[in-house]
SEMARTOR-508822 format. One line per field, with one value per atom (N, C-alpha, C, O, CB): residue number from 1; atom name; residue in one letter; x, y, z. Coordinates in nm, 3 decimals, padded with zeros to 5 digits, m for minus. Glycine has a CB too. Example, Ala and Ser with C-alpha at 12.3 -4.5 7.8 and 13.67 -1.06 7.14 Angstrom:
2
i = 1,1,1,1,1,2,2,2,2,2
at = N,CA,C,O,CB,N,CA,C,O,CB
aa = A,A,A,A,A,S,S,S,S,S
xx = 01.319,01.230,01.320,01.424,01.131,01.285,01.367,01.290,01.341,01.408
yy = m00.569,m00.450,m00.330,m00.332,m00.447,m00.225,m00.106,00.003,00.114,m00.060
zz = 00.780,00.780,00.780,00.846,00.905,00.708,00.714,00.787,00.804,00.572
REM end
This chain:
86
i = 1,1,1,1,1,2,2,2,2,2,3,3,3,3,3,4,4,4,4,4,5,5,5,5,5,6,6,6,6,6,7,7,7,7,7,8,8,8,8,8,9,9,9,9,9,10,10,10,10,10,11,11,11,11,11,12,12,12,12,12,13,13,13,13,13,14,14,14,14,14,15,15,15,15,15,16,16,16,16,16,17,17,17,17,17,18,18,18,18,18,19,19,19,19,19,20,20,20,20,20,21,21,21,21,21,22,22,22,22,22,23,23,23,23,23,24,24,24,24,24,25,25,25,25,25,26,26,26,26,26,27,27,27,27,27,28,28,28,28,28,29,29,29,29,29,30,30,30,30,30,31,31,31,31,31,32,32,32,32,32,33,33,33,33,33,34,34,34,34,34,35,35,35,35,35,36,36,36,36,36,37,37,37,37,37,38,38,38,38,38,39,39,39,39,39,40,40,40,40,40,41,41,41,41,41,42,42,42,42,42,43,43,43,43,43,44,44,44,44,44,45,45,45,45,45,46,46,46,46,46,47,47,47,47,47,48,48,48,48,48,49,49,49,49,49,50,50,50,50,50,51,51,51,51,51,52,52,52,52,52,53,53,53,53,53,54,54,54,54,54,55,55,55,55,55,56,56,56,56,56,57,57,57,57,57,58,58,58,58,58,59,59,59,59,59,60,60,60,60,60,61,61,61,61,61,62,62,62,62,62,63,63,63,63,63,64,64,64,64,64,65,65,65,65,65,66,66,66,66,66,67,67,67,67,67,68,68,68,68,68,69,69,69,69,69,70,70,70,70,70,71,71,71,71,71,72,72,72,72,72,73,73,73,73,73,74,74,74,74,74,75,75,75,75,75,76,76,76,76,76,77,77,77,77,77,78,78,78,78,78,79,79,79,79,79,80,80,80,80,80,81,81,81,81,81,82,82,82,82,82,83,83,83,83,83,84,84,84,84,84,85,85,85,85,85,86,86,86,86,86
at = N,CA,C,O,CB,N,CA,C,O,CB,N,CA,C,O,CB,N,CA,C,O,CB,N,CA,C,O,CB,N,CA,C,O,CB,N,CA,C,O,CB,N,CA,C,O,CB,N,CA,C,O,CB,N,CA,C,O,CB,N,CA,C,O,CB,N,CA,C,O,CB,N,CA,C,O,CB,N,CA,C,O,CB,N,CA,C,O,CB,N,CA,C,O,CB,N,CA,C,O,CB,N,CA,C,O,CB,N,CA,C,O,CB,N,CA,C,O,CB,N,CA,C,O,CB,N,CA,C,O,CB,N,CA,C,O,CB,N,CA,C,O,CB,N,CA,C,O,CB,N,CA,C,O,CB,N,CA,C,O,CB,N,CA,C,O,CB,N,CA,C,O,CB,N,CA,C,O,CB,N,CA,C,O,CB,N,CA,C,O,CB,N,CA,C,O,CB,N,CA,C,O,CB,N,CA,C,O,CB,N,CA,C,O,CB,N,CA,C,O,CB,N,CA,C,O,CB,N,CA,C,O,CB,N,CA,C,O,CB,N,CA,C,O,CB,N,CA,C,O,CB,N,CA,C,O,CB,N,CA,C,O,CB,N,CA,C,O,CB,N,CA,C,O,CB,N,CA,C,O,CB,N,CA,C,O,CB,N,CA,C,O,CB,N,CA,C,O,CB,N,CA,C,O,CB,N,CA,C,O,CB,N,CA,C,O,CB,N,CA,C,O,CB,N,CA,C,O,CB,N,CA,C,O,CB,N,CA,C,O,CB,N,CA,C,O,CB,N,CA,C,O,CB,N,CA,C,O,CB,N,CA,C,O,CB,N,CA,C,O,CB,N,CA,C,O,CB,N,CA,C,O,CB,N,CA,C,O,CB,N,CA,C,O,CB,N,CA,C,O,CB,N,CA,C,O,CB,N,CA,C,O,CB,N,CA,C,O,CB,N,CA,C,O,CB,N,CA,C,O,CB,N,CA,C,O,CB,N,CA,C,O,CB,N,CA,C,O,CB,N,CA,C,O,CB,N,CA,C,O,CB,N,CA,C,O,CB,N,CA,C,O,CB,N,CA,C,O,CB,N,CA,C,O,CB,N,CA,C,O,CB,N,CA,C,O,CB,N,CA,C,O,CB,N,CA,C,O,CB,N,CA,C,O,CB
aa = X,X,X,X,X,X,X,X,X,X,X,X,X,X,X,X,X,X,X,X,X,X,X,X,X,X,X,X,X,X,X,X,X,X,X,X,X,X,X,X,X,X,X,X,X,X,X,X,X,X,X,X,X,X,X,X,X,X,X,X,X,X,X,X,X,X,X,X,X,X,X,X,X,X,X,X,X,X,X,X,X,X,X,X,X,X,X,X,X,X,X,X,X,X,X,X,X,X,X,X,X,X,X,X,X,X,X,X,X,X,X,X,X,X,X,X,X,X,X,X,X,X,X,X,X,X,X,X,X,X,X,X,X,X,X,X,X,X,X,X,X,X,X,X,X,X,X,X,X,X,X,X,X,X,X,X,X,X,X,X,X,X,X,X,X,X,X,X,X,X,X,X,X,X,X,X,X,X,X,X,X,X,X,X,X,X,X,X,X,X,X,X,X,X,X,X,X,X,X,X,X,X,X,X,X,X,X,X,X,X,X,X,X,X,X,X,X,X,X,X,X,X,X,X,X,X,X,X,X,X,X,X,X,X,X,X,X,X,X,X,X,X,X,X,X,X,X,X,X,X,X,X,X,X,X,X,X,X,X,X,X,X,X,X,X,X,X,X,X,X,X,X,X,X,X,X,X,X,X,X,X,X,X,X,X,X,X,X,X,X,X,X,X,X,X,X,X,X,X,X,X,X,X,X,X,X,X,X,X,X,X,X,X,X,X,X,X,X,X,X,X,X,X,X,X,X,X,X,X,X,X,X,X,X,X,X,X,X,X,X,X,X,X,X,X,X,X,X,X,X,X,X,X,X,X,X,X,X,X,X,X,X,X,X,X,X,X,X,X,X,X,X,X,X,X,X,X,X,X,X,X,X,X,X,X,X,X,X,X,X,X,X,X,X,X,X,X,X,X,X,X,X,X,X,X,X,X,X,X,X,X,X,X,X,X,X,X,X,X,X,X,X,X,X,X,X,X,X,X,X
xx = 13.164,13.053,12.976,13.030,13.102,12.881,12.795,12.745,12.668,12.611,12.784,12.707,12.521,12.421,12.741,12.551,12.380,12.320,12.375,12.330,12.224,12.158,12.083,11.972,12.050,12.152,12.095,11.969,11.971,12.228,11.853,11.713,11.710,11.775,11.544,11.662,11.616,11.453,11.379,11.704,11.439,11.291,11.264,11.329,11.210,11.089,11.072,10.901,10.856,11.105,10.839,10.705,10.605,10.631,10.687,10.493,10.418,10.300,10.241,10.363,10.268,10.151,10.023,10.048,10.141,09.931,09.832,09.745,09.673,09.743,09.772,09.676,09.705,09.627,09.718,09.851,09.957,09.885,09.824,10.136,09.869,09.862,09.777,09.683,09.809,09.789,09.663,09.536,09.551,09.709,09.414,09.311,09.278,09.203,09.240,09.301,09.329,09.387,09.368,09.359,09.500,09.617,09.555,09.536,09.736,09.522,09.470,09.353,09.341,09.403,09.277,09.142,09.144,09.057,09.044,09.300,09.333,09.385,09.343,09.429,09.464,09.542,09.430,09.459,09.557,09.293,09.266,09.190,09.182,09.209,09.120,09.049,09.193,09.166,08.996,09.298,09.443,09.402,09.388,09.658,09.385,09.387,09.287,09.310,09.361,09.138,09.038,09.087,09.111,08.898,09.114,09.117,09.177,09.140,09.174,09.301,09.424,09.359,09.364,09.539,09.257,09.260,09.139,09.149,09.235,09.052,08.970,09.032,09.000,08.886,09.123,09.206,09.264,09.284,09.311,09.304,09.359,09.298,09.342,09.374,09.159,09.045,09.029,09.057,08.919,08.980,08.963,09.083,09.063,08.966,09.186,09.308,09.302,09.311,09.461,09.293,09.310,09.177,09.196,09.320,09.092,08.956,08.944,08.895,08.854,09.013,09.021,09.158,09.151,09.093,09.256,09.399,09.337,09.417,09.593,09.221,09.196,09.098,09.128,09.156,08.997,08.921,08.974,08.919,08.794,09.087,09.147,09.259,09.371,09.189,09.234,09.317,09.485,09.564,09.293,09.503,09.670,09.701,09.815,09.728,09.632,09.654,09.587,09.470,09.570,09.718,09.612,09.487,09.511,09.688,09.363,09.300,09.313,09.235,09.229,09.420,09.469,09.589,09.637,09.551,09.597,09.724,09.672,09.562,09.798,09.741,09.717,09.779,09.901,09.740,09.724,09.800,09.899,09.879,09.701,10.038,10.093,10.153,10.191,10.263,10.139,10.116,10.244,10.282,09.950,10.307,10.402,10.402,10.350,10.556,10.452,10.386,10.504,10.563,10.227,10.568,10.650,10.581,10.548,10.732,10.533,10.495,10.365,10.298,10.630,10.366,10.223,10.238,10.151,10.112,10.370,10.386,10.371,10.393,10.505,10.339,10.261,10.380,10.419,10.048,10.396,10.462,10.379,10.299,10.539,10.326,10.242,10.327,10.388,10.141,10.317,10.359,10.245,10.167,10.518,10.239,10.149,10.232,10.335,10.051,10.167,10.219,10.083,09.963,10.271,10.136,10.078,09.958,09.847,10.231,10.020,09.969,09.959,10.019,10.087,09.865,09.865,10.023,10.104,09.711,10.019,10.184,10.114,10.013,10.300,10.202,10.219,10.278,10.309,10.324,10.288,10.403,10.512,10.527,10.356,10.582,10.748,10.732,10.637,10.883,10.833,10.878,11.055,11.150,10.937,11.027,11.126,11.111,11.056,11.069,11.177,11.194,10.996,10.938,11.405,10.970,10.880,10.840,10.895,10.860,10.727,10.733,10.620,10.520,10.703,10.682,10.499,10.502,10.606,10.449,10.358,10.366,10.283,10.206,10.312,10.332,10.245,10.103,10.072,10.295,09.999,09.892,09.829,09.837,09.766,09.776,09.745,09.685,09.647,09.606
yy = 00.249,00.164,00.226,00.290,00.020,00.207,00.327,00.207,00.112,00.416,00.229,00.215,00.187,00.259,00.374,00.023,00.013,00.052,00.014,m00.149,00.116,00.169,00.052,00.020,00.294,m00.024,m00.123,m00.038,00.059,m00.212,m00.156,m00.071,m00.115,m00.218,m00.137,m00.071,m00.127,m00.096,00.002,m00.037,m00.306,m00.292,m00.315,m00.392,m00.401,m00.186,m00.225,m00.267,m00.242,m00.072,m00.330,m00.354,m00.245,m00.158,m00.467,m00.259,m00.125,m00.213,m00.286,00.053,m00.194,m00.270,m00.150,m00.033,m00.331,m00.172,m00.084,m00.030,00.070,m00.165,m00.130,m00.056,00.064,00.149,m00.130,00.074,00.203,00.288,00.370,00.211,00.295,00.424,00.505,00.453,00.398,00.653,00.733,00.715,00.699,00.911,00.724,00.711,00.763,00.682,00.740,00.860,00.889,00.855,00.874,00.958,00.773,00.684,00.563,00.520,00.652,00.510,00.374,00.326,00.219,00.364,00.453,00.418,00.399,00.340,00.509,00.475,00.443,00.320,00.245,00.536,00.285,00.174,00.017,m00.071,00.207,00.041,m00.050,m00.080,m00.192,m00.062,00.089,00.094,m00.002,m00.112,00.273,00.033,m00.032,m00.214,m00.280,00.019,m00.281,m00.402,m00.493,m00.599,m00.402,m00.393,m00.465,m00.455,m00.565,m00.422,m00.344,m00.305,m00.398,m00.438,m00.183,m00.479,m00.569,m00.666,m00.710,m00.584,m00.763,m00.855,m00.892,m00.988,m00.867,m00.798,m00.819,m00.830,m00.904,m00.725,m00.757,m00.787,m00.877,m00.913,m00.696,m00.937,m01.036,m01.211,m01.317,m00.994,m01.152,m01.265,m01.255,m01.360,m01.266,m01.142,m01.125,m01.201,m01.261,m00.959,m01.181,m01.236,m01.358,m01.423,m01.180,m01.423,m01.521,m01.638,m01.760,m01.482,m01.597,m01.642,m01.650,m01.729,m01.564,m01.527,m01.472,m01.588,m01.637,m01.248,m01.598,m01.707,m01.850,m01.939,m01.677,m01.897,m02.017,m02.006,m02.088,m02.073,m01.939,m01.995,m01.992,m02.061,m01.935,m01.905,m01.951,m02.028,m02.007,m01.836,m02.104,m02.208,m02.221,m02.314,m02.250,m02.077,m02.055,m02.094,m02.101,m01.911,m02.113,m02.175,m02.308,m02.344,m02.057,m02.383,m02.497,m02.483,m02.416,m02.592,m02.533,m02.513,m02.537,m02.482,m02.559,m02.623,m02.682,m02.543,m02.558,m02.833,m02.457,m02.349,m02.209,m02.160,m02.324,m02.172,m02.040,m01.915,m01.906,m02.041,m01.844,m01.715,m01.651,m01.621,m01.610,m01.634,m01.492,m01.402,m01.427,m01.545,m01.285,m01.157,m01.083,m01.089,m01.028,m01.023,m00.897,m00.788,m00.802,m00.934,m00.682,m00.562,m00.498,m00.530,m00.439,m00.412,m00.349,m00.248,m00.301,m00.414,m00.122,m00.022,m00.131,m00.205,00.024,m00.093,m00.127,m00.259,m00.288,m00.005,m00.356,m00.469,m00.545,m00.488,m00.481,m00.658,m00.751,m00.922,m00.978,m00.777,m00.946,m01.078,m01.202,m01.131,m01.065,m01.318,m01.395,m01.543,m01.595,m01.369,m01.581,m01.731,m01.784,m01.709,m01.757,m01.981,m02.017,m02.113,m02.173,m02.056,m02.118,m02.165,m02.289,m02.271,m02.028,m02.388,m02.512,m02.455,m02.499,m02.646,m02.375,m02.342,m02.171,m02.107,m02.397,m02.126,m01.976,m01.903,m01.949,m01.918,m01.822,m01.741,m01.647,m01.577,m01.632,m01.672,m01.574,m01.450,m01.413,m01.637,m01.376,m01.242,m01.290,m01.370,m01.083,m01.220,m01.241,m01.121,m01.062,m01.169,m01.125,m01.075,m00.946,m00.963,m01.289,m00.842,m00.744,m00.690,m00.743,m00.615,m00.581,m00.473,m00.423,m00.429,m00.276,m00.381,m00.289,m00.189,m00.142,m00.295,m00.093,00.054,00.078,00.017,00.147,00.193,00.228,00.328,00.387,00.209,00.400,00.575,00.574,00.492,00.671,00.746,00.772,00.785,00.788,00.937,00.793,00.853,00.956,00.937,00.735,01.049,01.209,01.150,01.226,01.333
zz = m00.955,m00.921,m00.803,m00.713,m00.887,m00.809,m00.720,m00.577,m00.594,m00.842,m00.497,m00.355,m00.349,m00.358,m00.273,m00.328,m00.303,m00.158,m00.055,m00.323,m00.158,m00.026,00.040,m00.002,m00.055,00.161,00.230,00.341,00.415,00.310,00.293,00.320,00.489,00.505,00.207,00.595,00.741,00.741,00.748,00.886,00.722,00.717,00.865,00.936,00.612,00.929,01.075,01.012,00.900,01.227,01.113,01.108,01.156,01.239,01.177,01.097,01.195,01.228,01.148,01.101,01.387,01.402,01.351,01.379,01.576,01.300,01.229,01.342,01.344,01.115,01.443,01.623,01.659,01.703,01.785,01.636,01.692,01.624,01.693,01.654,01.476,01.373,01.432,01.492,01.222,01.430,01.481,01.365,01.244,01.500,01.434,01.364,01.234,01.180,01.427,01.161,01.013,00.916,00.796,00.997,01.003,00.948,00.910,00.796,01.051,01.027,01.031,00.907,00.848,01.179,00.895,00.856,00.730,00.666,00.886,00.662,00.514,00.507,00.419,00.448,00.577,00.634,00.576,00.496,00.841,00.665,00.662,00.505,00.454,00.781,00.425,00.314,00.242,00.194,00.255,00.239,00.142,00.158,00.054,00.249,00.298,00.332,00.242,00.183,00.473,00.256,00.199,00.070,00.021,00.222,m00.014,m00.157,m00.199,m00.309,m00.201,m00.125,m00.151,m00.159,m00.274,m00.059,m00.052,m00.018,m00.177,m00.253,00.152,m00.183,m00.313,m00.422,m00.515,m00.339,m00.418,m00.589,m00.586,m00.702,m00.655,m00.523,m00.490,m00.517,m00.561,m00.366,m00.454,m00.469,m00.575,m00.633,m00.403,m00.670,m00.822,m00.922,m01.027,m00.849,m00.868,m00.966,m00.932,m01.036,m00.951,m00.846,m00.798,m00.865,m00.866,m00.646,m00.900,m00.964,m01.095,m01.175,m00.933,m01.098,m01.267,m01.355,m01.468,m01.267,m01.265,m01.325,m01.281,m01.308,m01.226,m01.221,m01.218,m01.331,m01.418,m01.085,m01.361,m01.425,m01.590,m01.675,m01.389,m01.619,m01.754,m01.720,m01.767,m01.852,m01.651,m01.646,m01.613,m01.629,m01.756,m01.556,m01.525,m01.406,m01.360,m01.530,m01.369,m01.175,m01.128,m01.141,m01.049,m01.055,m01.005,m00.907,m00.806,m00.938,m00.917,m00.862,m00.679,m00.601,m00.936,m00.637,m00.533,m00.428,m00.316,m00.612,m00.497,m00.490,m00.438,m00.463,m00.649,m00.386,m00.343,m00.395,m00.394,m00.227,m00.427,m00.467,m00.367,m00.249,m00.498,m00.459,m00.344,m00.480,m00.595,m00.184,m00.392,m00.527,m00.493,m00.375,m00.516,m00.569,m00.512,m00.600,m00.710,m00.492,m00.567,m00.702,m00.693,m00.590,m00.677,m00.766,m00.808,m00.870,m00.976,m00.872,m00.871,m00.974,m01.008,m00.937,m01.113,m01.191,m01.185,m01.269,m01.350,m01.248,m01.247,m01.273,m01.135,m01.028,m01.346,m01.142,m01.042,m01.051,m01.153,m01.122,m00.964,m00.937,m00.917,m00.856,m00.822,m00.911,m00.900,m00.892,m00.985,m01.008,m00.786,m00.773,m00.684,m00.626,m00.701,m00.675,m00.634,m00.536,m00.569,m00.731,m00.402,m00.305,m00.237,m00.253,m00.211,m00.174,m00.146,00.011,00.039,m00.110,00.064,00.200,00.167,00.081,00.343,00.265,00.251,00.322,00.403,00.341,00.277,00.333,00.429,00.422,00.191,00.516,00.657,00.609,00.496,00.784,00.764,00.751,00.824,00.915,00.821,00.760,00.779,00.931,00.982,00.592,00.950,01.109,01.076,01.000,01.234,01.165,01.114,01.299,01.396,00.944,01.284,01.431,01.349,01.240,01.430,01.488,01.528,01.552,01.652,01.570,01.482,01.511,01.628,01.666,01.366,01.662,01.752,01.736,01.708,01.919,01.753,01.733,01.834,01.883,01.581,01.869,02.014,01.939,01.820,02.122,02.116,02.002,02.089,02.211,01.933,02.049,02.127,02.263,02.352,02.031
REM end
């Protein structure tokens, strides 16, 4: 039986990232937050979502998770990274 690899999740604040980092960082945030709005528009108006509900998404590869929650979801909380910056 093979040994599961226990993962250590840390947080990264996106301030820290050096600026090249960041700037993809943030193109990823918007790209997310629109598809997001799109799916989210797109499963109400055929009728798969209550209109009262909020989307929360999770992705795996290029399969997608979708449950609907009463209040918007926060971020969860982990250790912290920082990176220097030049």
């Amino acid at each position: 039986m093979a040994t599961r690899e226990e993962l250590k999740w840390q947080n990264i604040n996106a301030d820290d990232l050096p600026a090249e980092v960041k700037k993809s960082f943030e193109a990823m945030v918007e790209a997310e937050a629109a598809f997001k709005a799109d799916l989210e528009k797109l499963l109400k108006s055929e009728g798969h979502m209550p209109e009262d509900k909020f989307l929360v998404v999770s992705r795996k590869g290029r399969r997608l998770g979708v449950a609907y929650a009463s209040t918007p979801r926060g971020e969860g909380g982990a250790g912290s990274l920082k990176f220097k910056s030049k």
